[in-house]
N, C-alpha and C positions, 0 to 999 in steps of 0.2 A: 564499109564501115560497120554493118552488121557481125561479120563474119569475126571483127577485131574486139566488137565486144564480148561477143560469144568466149572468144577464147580468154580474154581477161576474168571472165565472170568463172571461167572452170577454173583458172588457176587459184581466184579466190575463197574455193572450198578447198578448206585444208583436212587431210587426215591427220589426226593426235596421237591417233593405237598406234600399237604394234601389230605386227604381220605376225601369222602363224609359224612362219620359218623363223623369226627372228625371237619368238619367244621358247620355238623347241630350242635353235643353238644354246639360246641359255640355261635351259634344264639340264642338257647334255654336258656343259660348262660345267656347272653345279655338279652334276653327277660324277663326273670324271674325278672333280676335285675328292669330294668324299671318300671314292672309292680308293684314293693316294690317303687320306687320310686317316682312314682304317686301316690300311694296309700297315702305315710306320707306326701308327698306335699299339697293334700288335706285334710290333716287332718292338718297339720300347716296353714292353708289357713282359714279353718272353725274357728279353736280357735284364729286367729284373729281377725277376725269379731265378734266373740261372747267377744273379751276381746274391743275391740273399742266399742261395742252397750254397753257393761258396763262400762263403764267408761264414755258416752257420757248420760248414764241414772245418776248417782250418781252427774253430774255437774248440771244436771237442776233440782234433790232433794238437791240438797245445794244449787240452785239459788231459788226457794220455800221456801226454811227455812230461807234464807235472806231475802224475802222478805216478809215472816210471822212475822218475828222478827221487819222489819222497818214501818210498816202495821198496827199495833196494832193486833198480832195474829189472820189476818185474811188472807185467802188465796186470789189468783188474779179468776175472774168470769173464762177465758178461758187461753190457754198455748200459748198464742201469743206473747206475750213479752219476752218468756224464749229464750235466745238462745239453739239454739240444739232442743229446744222442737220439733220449727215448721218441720225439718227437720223428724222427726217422725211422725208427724201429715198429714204430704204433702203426701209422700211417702206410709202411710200405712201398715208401717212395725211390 
């Protein structure tokens, strides 16, 4: 009879924490995720830049073509007047 309360009385200390293992896998959880998170951040980061540099090149070959067209099909001597151009030109991109 002893022996049965013994053992009831261990089952009724409860632990609430968490275990050491259980709260690394969740750092490592977290971490993992982040690290996916950076990752496509940068990558939708890059292919805006590359879709803004395109589209900011196709306005000053449609500002050329305008202005070949009012010109007498001839081009301008340098790209100072295009808007967008000089931006390209300054920078050295």
């Amino acid at each position: 009879m002893l022996v049965l309360k013994q053992l009831s009385m261990k089952r009724a200390v409860k632990n609430d924490g968490f275990t050491i293992v259980e709260l690394l896998i969740v750092i490592v959880v977290i971490a993992i995720l982040a690290a996916i998170t950076i990752v496509a951040f940068n990558d939708i980061q890059e292919r805006s830049r590359l879709s803004a540099a395109s589209a900011e090149l196709k306005q000053v070959a449609t500002q050329l073509s305008t202005y070949q067209v009012l010109n007498g099909d001839t081009l301008p001597a340098s790209l100072e007047g295009i808007s967008g151009a000089s931006y390209w030109l300054d920078t050295g991109k």
